[in-house]
C-alpha positions as CSV (number, residue, x, y, z in Angstrom):
1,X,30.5,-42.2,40.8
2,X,29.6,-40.1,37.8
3,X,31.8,-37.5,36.6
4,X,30.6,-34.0,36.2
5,X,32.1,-32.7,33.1
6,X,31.8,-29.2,34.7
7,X,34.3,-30.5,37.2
8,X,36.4,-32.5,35.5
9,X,37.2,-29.7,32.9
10,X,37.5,-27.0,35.7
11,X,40.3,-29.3,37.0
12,X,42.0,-30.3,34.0
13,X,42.0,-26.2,32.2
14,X,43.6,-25.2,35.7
15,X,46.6,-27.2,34.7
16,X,46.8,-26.6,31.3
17,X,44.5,-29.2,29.8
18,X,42.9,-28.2,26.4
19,X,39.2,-29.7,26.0
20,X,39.1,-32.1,22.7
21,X,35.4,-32.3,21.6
22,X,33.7,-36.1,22.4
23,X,32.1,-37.3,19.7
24,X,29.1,-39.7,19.3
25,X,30.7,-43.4,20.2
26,X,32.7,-41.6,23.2
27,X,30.0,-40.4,24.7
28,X,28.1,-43.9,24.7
29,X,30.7,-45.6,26.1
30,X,31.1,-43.2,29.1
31,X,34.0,-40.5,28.2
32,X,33.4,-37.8,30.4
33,X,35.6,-36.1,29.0
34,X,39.3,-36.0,26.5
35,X,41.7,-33.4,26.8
36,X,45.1,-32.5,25.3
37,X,48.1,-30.8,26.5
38,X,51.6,-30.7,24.9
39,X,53.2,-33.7,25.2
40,X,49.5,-36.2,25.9
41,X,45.8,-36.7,25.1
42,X,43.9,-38.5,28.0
43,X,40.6,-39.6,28.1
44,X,38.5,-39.8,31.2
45,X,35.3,-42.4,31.7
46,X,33.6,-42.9,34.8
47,X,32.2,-46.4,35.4
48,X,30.3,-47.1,38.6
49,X,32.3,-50.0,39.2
50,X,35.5,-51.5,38.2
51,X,33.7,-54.6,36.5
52,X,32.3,-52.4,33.9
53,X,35.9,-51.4,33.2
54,X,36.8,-55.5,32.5
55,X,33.8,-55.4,30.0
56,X,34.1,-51.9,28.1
57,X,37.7,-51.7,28.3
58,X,39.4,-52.3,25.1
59,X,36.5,-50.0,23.3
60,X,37.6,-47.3,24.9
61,X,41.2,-48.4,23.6
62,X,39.8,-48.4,20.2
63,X,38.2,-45.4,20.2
64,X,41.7,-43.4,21.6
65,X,43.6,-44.9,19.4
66,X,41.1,-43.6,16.4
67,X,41.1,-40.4,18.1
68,X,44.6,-40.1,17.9
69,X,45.3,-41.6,14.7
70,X,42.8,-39.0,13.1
71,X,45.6,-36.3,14.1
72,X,48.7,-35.4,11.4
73,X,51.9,-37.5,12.7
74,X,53.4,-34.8,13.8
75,X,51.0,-33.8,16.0
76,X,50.7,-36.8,17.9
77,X,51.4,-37.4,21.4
78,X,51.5,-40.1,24.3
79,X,47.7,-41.3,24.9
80,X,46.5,-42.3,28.5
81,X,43.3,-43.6,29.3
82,X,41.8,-43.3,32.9
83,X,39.2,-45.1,34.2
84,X,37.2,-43.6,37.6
85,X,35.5,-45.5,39.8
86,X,34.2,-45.1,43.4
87,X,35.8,-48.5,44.5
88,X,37.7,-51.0,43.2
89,X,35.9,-54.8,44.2
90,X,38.7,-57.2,45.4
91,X,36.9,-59.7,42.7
92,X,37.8,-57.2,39.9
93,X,41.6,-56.8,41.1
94,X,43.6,-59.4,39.3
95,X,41.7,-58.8,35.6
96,X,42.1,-55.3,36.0
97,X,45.7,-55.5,36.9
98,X,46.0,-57.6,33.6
99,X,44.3,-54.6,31.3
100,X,46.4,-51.7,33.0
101,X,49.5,-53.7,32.5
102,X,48.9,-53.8,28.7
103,X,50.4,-50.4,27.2
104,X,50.0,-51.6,24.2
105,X,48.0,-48.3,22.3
106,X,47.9,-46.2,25.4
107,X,48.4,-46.0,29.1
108,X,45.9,-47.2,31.3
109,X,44.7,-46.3,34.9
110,X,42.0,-46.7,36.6
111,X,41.5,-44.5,39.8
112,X,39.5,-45.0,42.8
113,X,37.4,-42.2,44.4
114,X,37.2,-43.9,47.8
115,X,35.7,-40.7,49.1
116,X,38.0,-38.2,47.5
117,X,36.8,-35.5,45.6
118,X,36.9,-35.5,41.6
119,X,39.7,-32.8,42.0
120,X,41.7,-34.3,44.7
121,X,41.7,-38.0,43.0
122,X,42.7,-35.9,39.4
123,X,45.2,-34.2,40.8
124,X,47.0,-37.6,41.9
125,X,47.7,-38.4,38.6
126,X,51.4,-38.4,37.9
127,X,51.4,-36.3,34.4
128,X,48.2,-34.0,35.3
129,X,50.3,-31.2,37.1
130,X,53.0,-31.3,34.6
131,X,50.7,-30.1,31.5
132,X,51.4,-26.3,32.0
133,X,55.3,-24.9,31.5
134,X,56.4,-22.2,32.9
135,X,55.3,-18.4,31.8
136,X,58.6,-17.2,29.5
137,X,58.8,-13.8,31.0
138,X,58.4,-15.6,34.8
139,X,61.6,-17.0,35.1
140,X,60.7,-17.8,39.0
141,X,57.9,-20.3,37.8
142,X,58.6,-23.8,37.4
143,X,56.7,-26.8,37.1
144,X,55.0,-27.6,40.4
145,X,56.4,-31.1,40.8
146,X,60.1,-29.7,40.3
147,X,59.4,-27.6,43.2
148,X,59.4,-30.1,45.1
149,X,62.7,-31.8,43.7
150,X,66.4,-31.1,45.8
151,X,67.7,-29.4,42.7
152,X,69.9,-26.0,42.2
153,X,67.0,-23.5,41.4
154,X,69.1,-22.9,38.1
155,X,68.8,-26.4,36.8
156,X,64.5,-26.5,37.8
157,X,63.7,-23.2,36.0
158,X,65.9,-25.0,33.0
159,X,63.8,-27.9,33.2
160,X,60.5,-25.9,33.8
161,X,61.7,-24.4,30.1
162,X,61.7,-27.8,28.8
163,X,64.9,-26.6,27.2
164,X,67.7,-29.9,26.7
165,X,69.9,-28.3,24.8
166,X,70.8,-25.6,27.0
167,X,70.0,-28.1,30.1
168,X,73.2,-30.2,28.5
169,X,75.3,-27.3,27.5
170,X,75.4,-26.3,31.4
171,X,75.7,-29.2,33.0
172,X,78.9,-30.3,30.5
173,X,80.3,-26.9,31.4
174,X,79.4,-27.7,35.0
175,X,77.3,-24.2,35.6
176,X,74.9,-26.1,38.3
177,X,75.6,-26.4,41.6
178,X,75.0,-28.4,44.2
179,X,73.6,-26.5,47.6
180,X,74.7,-29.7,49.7
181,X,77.2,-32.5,48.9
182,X,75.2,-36.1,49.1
183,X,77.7,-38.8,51.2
C-alpha cells in the first residue's frame, strides 16, 4: 500500500501534526511524509511489504537522525519512525521484531494496513492523538486519551495543561479527589 500524502497529512494536521518539508534522500527512500508536534518528529514510509523494511531500514534511521540533528538542541524532540505496510509476511516477523526492538536513534514501528484505512491504522498509534493540548481558554478540553482515563475531572484538565508543577502542588495538598474508593 502506498500512502497518499494528501491523506496522511489530513490525518496527522487534525491532531496537531505540523508538516516538516521532505527533502531529496527522503523522498527516494519512500518518506511519505515527516511531521512535528511538541514533544516528537515522526517520519512515515510506506513499503509494499515488510521485507523492504529489513533492507531500507536503517537508511531511514540515518536520515531521521540527520533530520533531527540539523535542529538547535533545544529544539529537539523524541524521533519515531513508522513503517506501513499492507501485511506483515510471517517470513519477515522475527528480523523485523529485531529492528523495532532497537531504539537506539529513534523509535520504530511498523504498522500493518490489513484492510484498514490510512486514518484508522494512523490513528492507532499511541502518541498520534496526544499531539494537540488543550485550547487555554477551554478549560473543558482535555486530551482525548485522558478522557478515557478514571480520573477526577480536575486532575485530567491539569494534565491536558501539561502543567507538573501545579499538577504536584495539588496533589501534595491533596486537592484531587477520588469519585470512588478502589478496594
Amino acid at each position: 500500500m502506498k500512502i497518499d500524502p494528501a491523506s496522511l497529512s489530513n490525518v496527522l494536521h487534525a491532531t496537531g501534526w505540523n508538516a516538516i518539508p521532505l527533502n531529496p534522500k527522503l523522498e527516494r527512500l519512500g518518506f511519505c511524509g515527516v511531521y512535528g508536534c511538541c514533544f516528537a518528529v515522526c517520519g512515515f514510509v510506506s513499503h509494499a511489504a515488510a521485507s523492504e523494511v529489513l533492507a531500507e531500514w536503517a537508511e531511514c534511521q540515518v536520515q531521521m537522525a540527520e533530520l533531527e540533528e540539523s535542529r538547535p538542541a533545544s529544539h529537539q524532540k523524541d524521533l519515531y519512525l513508522v513503517f506501513v505496510v499492507p501485511r506483515i509476511e510471517k517470513e519477515s516477523q522475527t528480523d523485523l521484531l529485531r529492528i523495532l526492538s532497537d531504539t537506539h536513534v529513534c523509535r520504530k514501528l511498523c504498522i500493518e494496513t490489513s484492510g484498514r484505512t490510512l486514518e484508522e491504522a494512523i490513528r492507532d498509534l499511541p502518541f498520534v492523538n496526544t499531539a494537540t493540548p488543550p485550547a487555554q481558554d477551554d478549560k473543558e478540553k482535555v486530551i482525548p486519551l485522558l478522557a478515557t482515563l478514571d480520573l477526577p475531572s480536575e486532575l485530567k484538565q491539569d494534565l491536558g495543561k501539561r502543567s507538573p508543577q501545579v499538577i504536584l502542588r495539588k496533589l501534595l495538598n491533596n486537592k484531587y479527589t477520588l469519585l470512588s474508593t478502589r478496594k
